[in-house]
DODRENTOR-738343 format. One record per atom (N, C-alpha, C, O): residue in three letters; z, x, y. Coordinates in steps of 0.2 Angstrom, whole numbers, plus 5000, padded with zeros to 4 digits. Each point is the difference from the previous one (the first is absolute). Example, Ala and Ser with C-alpha at 12.3 -4.5 7.8 and 13.67 -1.06 7.14 Angstrom:
<pts>
ALA503950664972
ALA500049965006
ALA500050045006
ALA500350054999
SER499349935006
SER500150045006
SER500349965005
SER500150035006
</pts>
This chain:
<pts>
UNK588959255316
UNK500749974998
UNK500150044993
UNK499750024996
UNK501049995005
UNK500250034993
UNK499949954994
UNK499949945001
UNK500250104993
UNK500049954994
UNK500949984999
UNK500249954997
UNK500150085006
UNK500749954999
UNK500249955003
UNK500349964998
UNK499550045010
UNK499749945002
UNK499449944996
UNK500049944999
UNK499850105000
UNK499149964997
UNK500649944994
UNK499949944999
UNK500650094997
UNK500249994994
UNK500549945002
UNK499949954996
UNK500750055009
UNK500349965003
UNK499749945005
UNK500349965004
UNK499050054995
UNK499749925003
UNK499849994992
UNK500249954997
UNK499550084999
UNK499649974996
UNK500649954996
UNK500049944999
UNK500350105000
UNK500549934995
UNK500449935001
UNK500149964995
UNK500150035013
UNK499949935003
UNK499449965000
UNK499949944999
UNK499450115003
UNK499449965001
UNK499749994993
UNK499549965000
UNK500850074993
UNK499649994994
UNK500549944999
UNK499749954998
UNK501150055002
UNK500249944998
UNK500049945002
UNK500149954997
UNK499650045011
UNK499849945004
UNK499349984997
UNK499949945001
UNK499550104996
UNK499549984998
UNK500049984995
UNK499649954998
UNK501050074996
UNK500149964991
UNK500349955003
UNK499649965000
UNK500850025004
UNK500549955000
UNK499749945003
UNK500149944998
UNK499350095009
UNK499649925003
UNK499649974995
UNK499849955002
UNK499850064993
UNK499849954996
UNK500449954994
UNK499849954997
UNK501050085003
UNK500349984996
UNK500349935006
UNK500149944999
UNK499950085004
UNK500349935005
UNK499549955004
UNK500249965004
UNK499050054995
UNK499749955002
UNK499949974996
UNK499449985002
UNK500750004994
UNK500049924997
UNK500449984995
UNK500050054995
UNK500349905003
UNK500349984996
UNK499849954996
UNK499549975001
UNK500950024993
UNK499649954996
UNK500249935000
UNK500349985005
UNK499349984991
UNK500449925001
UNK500449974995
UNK500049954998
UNK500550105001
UNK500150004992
UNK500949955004
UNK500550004997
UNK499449985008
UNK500849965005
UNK499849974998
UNK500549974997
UNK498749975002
UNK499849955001
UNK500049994992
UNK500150054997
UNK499949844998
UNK500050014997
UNK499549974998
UNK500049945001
UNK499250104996
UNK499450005003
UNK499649944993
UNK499549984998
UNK501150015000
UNK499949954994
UNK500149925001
UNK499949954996
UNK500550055010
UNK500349955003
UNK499649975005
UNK499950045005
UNK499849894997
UNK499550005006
UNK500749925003
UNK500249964995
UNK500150045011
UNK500249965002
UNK499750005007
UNK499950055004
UNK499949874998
UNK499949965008
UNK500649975004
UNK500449974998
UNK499450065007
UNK500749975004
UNK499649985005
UNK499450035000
UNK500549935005
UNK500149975006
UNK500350005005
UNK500649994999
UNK499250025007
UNK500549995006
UNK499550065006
UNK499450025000
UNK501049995005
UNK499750005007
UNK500050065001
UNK500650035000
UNK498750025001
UNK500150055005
UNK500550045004
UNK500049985006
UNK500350054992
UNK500850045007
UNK499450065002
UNK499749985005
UNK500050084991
UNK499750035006
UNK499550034993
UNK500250004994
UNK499250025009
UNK499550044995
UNK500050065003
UNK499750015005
UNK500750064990
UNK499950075003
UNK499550034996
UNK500050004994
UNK499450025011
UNK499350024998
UNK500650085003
UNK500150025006
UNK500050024990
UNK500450054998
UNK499750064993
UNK499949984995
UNK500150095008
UNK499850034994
UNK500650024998
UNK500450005005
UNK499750034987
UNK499849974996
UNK499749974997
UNK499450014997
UNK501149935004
UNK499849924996
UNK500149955006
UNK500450005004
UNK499049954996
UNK500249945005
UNK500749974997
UNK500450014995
UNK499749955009
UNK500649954999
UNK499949935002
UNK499849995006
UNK500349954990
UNK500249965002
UNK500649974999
UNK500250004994
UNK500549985013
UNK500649965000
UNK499849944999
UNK499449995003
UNK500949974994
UNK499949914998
UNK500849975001
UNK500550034999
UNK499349935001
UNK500749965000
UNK499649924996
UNK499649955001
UNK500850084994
UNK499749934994
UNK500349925002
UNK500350015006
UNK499649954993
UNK500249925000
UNK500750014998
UNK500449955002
UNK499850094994
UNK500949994999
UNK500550065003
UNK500550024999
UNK499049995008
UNK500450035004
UNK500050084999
UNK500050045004
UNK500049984989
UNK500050074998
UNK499550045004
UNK499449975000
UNK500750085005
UNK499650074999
UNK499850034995
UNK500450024996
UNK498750005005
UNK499850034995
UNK499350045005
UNK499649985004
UNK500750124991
UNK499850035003
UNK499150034994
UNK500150034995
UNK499249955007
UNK499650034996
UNK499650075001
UNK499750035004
UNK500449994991
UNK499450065000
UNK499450005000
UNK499849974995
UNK499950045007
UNK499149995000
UNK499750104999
UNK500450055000
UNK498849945000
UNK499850054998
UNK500250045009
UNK500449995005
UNK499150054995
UNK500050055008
UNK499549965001
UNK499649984996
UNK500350025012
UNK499549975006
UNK499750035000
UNK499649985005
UNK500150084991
UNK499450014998
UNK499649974994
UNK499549985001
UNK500850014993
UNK499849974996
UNK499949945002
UNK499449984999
UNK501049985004
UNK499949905002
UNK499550015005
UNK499649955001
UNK500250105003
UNK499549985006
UNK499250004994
UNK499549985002
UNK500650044993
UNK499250034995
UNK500049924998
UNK499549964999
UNK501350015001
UNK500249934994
UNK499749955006
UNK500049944999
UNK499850075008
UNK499849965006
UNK500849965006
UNK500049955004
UNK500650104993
UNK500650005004
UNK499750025010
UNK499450025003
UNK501349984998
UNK499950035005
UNK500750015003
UNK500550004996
UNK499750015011
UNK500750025002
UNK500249905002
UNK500549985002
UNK498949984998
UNK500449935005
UNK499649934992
UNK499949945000
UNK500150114995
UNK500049944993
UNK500549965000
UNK500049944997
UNK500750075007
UNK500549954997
UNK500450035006
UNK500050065002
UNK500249865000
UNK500550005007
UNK500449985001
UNK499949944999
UNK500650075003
UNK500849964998
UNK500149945000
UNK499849995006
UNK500449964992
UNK500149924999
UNK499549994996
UNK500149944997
UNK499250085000
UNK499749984994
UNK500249984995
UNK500450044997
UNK499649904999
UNK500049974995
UNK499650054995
UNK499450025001
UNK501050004995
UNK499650014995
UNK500250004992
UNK500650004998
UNK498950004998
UNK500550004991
UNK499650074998
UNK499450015002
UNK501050024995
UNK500050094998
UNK500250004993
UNK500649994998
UNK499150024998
UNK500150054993
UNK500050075000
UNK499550045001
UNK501149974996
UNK500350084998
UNK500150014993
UNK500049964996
UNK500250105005
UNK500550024994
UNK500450055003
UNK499950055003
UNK500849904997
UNK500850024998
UNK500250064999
UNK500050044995
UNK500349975011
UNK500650065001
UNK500250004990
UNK500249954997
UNK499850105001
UNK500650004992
UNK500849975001
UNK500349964997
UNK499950075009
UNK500749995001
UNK500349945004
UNK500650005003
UNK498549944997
UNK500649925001
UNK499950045008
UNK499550014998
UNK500550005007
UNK500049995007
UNK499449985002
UNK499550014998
UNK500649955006
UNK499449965004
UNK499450065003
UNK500050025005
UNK499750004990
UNK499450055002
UNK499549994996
UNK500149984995
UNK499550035005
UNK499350044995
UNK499450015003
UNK499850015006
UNK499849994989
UNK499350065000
UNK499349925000
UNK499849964995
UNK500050055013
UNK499649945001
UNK499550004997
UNK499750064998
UNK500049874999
UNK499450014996
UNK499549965005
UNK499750035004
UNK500349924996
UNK499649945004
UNK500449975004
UNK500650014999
UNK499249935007
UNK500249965004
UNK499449965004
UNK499450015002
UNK501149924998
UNK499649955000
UNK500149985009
UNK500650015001
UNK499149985003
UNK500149985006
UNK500149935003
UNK499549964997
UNK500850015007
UNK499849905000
UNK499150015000
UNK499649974996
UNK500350065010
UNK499349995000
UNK499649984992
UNK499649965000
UNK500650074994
UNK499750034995
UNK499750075001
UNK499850024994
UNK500150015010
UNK499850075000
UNK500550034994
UNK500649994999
UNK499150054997
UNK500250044994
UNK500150105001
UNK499550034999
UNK500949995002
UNK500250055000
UNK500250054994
UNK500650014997
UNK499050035002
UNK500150044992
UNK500250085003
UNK499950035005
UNK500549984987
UNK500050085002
UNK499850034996
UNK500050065002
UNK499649924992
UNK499550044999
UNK500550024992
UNK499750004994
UNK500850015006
UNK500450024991
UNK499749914995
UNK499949945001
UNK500150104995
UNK500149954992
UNK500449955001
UNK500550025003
UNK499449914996
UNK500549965001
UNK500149974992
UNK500449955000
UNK499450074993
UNK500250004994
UNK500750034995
UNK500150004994
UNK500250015010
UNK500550044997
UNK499950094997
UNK500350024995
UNK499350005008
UNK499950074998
UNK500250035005
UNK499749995005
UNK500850074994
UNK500150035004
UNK499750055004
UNK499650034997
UNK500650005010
UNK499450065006
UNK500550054999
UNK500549975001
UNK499650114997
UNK500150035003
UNK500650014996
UNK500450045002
UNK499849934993
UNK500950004996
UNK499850064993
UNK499649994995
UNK500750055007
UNK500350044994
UNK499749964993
UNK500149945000
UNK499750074997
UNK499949974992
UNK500650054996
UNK500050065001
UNK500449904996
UNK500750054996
UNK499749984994
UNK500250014995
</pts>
């Protein structure tokens, strides 16, 4: 191979290699991680999803709300799995809040009717994971 060729792969393949560490992961700095609010209500679906799990809920006042949970690799070490929560469960869940007031945040715990107790493993003190210190 020439090196004029050699030169016109190397510079798409060198800016695809700086660029994919900058886009795997984001911080939590959406959430407001000083904030812990419980909400209650039922199950719509649990996405055992990478990146981030998700749980849909639809609270007692009708609102949808979307959670972030850690990756289904971290929750499976926490004793998760892909069938921990199944749609129509009752459950009560503590987060912290979207910053911008939309029905979202960053799950902490939840409680199940059974009482089975489900954690993610973050601080639930008010201290922030992963936020910039300004």
């Amino acid at each position: 191979m020439n090196s004029k060729i050699l030169r016109r792969l190397a510079a798409p393949v060198l800016m695809l290699a700086i660029a994919s560490p900058i886009a795997a992961h984001h911080s939590f700095a959406m959430f407001d991680q000083r904030q812990i609010m419980t909400i209650e209500g039922d199950v719509i679906e649990f996405q055992w999803t990478n990146p981030h799990a998700f749980i849909e809920l639809e609270a007692g006042d009708g609102r949808h709300w979307s959670i972030e949970l850690n990756s289904p690799n971290n929750l499976k070490r926490q004793g998760w799995n892909r069938v921990s929560l199944r749609s129509g469960e009752h459950i009560s869940l503590r987060m912290n809040p979207l910053r911008n007031g939309k029905p979202g945040g960053l799950f902490l715990d939840l409680r199940k009717a059974d009482g089975t107790v489900l954690d993610s493993g973050l601080p639930k003190n008010g201290q922030p994971v992963n936020v910039p210190q300004i």
